[in-house]
N, C-alpha and C positions, 0 to 999 in steps of 0.2 A: 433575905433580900435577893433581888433578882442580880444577874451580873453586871456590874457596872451602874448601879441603879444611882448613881449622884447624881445624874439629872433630870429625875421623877423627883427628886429633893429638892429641884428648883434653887440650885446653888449657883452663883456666875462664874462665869469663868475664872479661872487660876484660884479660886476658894475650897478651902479646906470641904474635903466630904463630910467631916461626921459631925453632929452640930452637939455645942459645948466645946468651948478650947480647951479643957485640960483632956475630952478623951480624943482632938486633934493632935492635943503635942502627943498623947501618950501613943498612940497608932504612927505618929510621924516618927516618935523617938527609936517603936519597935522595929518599924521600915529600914531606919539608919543600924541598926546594930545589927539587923541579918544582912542586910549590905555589907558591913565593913567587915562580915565573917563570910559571908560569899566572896568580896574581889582578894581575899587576902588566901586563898586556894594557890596550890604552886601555879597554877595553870592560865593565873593571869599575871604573873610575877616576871614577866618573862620584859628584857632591856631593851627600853626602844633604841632604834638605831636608825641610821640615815636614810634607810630603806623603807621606814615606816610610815604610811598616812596617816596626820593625822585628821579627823571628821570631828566636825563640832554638829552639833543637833543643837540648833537657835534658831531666829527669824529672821524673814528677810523680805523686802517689800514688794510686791508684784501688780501689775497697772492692769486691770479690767478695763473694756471702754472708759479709758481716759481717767477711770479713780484709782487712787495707788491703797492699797489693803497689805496688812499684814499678816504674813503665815508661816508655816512652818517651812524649815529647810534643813539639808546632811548636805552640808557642806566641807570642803576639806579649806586651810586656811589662806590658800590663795585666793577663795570663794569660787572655786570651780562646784560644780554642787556635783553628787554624786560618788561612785568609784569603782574605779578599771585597775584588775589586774590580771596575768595570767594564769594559766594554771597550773605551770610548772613556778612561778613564785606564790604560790597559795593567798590568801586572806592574810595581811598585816599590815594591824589599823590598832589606833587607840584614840578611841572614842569619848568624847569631853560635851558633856550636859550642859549649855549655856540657858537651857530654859530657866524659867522659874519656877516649874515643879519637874516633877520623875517623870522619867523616860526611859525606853528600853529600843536595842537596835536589832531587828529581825533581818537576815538576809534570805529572803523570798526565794523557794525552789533548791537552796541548796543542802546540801548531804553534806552535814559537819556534826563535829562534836554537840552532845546535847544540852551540857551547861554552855557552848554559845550561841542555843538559839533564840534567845533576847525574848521569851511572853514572860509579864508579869507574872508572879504568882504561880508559875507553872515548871519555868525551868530557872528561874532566879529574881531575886527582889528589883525593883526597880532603880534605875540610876539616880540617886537625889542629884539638886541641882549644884551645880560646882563640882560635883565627880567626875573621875573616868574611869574607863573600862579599857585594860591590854588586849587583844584579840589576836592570837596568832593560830591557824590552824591548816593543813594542807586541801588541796579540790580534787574532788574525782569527776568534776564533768567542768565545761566551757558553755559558755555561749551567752546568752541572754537575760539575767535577774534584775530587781529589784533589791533596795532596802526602804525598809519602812519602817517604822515604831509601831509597836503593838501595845500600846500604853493607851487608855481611855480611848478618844479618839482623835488621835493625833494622825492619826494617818490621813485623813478624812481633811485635816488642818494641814495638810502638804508637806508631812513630815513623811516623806517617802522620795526617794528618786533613785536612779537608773544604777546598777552593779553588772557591769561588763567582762567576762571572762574571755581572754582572746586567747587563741594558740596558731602557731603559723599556717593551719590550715585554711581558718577563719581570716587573717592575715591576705590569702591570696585568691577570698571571692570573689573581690572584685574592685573595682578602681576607687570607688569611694566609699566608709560606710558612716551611713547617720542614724542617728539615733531619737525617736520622738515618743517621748515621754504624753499622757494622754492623761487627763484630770478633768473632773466635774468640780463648777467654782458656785458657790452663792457667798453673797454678801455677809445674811445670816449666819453667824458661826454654830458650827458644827453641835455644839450642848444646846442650844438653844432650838434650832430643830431636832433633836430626838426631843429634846421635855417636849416639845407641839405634838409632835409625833403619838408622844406615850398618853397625852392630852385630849388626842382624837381629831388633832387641825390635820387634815389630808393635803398632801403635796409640802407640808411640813413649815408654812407658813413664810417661807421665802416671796423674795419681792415678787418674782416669775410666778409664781404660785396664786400671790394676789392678782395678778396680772389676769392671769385665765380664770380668776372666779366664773364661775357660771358657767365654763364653756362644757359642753357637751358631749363627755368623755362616751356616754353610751347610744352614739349615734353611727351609723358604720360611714366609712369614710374609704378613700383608695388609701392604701399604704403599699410601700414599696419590703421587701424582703429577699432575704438571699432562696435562690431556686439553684439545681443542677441542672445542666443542661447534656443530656447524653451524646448525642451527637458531637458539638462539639468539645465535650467532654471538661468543661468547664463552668465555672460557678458565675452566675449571673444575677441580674436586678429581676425579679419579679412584680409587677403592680396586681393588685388582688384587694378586695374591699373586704374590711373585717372592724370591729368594734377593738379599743382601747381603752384596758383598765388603765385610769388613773394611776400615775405611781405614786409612790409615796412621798418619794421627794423630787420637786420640780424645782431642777436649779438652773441657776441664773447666767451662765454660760460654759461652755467646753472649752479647754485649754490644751494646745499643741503648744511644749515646748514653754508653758506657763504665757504662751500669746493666744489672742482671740484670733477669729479668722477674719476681720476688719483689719489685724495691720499682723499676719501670717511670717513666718522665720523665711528667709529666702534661698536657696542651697544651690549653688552653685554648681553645674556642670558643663560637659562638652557632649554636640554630640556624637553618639556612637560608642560614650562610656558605658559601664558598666556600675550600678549602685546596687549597693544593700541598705535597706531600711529597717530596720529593728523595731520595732512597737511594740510597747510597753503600755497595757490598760490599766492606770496607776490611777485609777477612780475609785470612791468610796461608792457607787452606787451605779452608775452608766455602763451599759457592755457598748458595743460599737460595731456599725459594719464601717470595714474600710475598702472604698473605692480610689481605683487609681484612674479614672478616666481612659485618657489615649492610652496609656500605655499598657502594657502585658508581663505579668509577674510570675519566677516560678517560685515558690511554698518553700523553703526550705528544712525549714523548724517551726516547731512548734512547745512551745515555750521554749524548753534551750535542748529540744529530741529533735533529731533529721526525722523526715519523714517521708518515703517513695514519692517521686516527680508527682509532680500536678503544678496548672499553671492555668493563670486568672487574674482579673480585672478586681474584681472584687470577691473579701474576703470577713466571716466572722471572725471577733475578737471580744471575748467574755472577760468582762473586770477581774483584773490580776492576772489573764494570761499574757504572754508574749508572742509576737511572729515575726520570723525572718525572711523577707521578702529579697527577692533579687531581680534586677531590673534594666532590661540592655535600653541605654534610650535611641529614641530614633534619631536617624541622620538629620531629619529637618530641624533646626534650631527652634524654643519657642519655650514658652510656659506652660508647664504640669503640674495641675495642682494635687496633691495627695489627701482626698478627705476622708475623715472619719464624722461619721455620721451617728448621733443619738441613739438606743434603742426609744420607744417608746415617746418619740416628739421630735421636732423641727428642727432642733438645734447639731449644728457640725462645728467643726473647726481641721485646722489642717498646717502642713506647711505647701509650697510650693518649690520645685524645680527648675530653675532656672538654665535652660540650655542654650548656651552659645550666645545669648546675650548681655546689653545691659540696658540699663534702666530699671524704672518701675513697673513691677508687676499689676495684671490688672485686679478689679475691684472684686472682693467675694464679700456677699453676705454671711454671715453669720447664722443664717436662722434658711432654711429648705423650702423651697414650696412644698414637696410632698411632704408627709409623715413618716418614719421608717418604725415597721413593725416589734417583731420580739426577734429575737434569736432562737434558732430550732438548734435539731440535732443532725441536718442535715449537710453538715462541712465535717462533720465526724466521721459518720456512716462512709466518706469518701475519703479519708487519711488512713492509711498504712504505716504503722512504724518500720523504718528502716531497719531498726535494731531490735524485734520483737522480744519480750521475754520470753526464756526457753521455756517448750511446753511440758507442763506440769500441773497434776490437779492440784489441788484445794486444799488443804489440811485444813482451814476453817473459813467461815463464810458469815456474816455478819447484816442482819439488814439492817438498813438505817432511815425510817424514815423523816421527811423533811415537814414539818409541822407550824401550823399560822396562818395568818397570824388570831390572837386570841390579847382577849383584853386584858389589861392595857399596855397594846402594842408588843406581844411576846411571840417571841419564834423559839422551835423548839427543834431536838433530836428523839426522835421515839419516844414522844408525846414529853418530854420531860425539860426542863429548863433549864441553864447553868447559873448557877455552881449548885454541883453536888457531887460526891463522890462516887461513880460508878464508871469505871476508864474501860473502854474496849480493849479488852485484856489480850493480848500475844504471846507467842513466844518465837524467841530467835532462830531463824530455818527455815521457819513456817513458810509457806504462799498461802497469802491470806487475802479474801474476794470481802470488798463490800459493796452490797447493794444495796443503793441510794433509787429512793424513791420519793418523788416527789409530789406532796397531797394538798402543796400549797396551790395559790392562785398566782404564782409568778415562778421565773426562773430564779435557779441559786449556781453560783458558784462558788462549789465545794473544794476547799484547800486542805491537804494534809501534811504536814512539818517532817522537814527529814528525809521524805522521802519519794521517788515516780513512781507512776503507775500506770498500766496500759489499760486501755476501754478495751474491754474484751464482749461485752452486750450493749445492746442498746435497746429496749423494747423488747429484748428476750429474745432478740436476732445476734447469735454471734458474728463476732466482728474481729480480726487482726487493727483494732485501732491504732490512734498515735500516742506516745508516750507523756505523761504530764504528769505536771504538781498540782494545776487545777482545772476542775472540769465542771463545766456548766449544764446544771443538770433543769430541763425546762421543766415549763408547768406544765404536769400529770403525766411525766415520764420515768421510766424506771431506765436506770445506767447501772451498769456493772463493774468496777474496776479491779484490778490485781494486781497485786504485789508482792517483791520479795522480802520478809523481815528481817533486813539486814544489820540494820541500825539500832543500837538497841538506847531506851532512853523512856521518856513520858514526852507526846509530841501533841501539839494541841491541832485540832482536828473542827474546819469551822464553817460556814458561808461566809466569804468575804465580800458581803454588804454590809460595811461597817455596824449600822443601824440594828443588823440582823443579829451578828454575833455579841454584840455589846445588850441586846436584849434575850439571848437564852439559847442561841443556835450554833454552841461552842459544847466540845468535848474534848478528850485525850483520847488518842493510844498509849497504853501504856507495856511496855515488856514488864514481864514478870519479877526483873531483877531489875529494874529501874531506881534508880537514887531519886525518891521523893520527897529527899527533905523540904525542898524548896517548893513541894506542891501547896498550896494554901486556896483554895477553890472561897473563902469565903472572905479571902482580906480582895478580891478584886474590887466589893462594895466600897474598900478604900482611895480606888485611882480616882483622879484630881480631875477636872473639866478643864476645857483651854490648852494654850498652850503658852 
């Protein structure tokens, strides 16, 4: 079976995968006893104490135009959602399942131990429900992450938000920092559009999706897209007419902060402050341009790597990465809205800035006159990492190309699907290149567990890129990234379009000496739908 295939089995939500209940309890009962032999390791044994967060992974109710739905949330038990800590107090959380099936907690971008990188089936069994998880481990970097579930597709189900690493340097950029979380919403839940998907219904059969039946995706149109500007040495709007492939899935609205841009978060300022904004592309399928209007931005990071000045208006952000934006406001009091814009269709959302006044802000649609294009490679090509990795060839080089889709509905890694046994084998010391080639008809953004990496080509043009965990690699381009293997473990290695890797466009790194009891590439056909 293909990965994740329980909903080409046309199962509902929160129902058992395998059909016959005696071989559900027997796979449910196997799940519970490699669990209860997983968390009972010293290395989750460890005594909570006053210090400790604890995060519940349950639901929690969020209002789209005016309907209230339910979805997934990490929330900690005050219901603040998410989790900030420093990096001189490391990760310590104990993590508690209130779903009604298995769950697992991924911490996005960072470099930790590899039995706590939370994929099912890969580096440990899944959380049943009513368990928890001890987590205590130290951080060697700060700045910007995510957590999400890497369980079926929960992520996708809004079982993901914001993981903050601050240290006093971050501390003293600037007068205020906020943080805007950034999601693709439909009504239709998440199992229910991939079975369309794997069906053959395009745009994945959501209400926005019937909305635009008909419309005319192969007709060229103006679309807006990011351009460099040499001169003044800044990244800008381009208008340019070109044709758009339909995507796959066409949802039903964008969510800043789990709000539409009809009633937007309001963020208080003075002016002549100084703000940081964090953004987090915490979407299962939408990358985003973000535009900041009036105002003028410098680039700081990129996911959670500084990266040499550069400063702009508007800026790409590929689903799963992050950007640290910092931002003097002007003297004149007034409202700034901060939008993030759709790839591929009309739809934005945003919060706004509120400087030096009050009242109510004023009215933003929801949906763009223009269209905004795709995302290129052309905000890459113009980042330098601050902290390059030292130069060093190759010891090995790996190419990977990105494959799909192929019926019904399959995305692949060098031509091949998941689950199967064949890990992109390392070893420890190495500097290891893989080049990612992309043969599909869209962009992918490529995530690797565990570990950063710097763009060192792009098109076969070397490049001093920026440092990252994931990188979006467009359609019919080749990227080059490199690494140090420092981390030794079994790390799963994917495109984070949910849709993509939960249909075959998932692998491993694996070290040579990696502990893979808990690899099981073929119990994934066992994760749950729903959430």
């Amino acid at each position: 079976m293909q990965r994740r295939q329980l909903l080409q089995l046309g199962l509902a939500g929160g129902g058992l995968v395998a059909s016959g209940g005696w071989l559900a309890q027997a796979n449910a009962a196997k799940e519970h006893a490699a669990w209860q032999q997983f968390s009972a390791q010293e290395a989750f044994q460890l005594p909570i104490t006053p210090n400790t967060t604890q995060l519940e992974i349950t639901t929690a109710p969020v209002q789209v135009f005016g309907r209230s739905v339910m979805r997934g949330a990490i929330q900690q038990i005050s219901g603040e959602r998410g989790y900030s800590t420093t990096r001189q107090d490391g990760v310590d959380v104990v993590v508690t399942n209130r779903l009604a099936v298995p769950t697992t907690l991924h911490f996005h971008g960072l470099i930790l131990p590899n039995a706590m990188d939370g994929v099912p089936f890969t580096t440990q069994p899944p959380i049943p429900p009513g368990e928890r998880l001890r987590l205590r481990f130290p951080l060697q970097q700060d700045g910007t992450f995510w957590l999400h579930s890497h369980y079926g597709l929960q992520a996708q189900s809004f079982v993901a938000e914001p993981l903050l690493i601050s240290t006093p340097e971050q501390d003293r950029w600037a007068d205020h920092s906020f943080t805007v979380m950034l999601r693709d919403f439909s009504y239709t839940p998440a199992e229910r559009i991939l079975r369309n998907l794997v069906n053959g219904e395009r745009g994945g059969g959501t209400a926005m999706a019937r909305q635009l039946a008909g419309f005319p995706w192969h007709q060229p149109r103006p679309l807006r897209v990011q351009t460099w500007d040499e001169g003044a040495q800044r990244f800008l709007w381009e208008e340019r007419s070109g044709v758009l492939m339909q995507p796959d899935v066409i949802f039903d609205a964008l969510l800043a902060n789990e709000r539409t841009l009809d009633d937007p978060q309001v963020l208080d300022v003075e002016p002549g402050e100084t703000v940081v904004v964090r953004w987090i592309a915490g979407s299962s399928f939408i990358n985003f341009f973000l535009d900041l209007g009036e105002l003028d931005a410098e680039l700081l990071r990129t996911d959670a790597n500084p990266v040499q000045p550069i400063r702009g208006s508007l800026f790409q952000l590929a689903l799963a990465q992050r950007l640290s934006l910092r931002i003097t406001m002007p003297e004149k009091p007034g409202f700034y809205p901060l939008l993030a814009y759709g790839d591929r269709s009309q739809q934005r959302c945003g919060v706004i800035l509120r400087s030096g006044l009050k009242g109510a802000t004023p009215a933003l649609s929801p949906m763009s006159e223009l269209w905004s294009g795709e995302l290129t490679s052309s905000q890459d090509l113009h980042l330098q990492a601050s902290r390059p990795l030292a130069e060093r060839a190759a010891e090995m080089t790996f190419p990977v190309t990105l494959n799909g889709p192929q019926p019904p509905y399959r995305w692949g890694l060098n031509q091949r699907f998941y689950p199967y046994r064949d890990p992109i084998q390392i070893e420890q010391g190495q500097r290891v290149e893989l080049e990612l080639i992309n043969h599909t008809p869209m962009g992918h953004p490529m995530h690797l567990h565990g570990h950063e990496f710097q763009l060192v080509a792009i098109n076969d043009q070397p490049i001093q890129g920026p440092i990252r965990d994931t990188v979006f690699v467009p359609q019919g381009e080749r990227i080059r990234i490199a690494l140090d293997a420092d981390d030794p473990g079994i790390w799963a290695f994917h495109c984070h379009i949910s849709d993509h890797h939960a249909r075959g466009m998932f692998n491993v790194v694996s070290y040579r000496q990696a502990d893979l009891r808990w690899w099981d590439p073929e119990a994934t056909h066992q994760e749950q739908s729903g959430i």
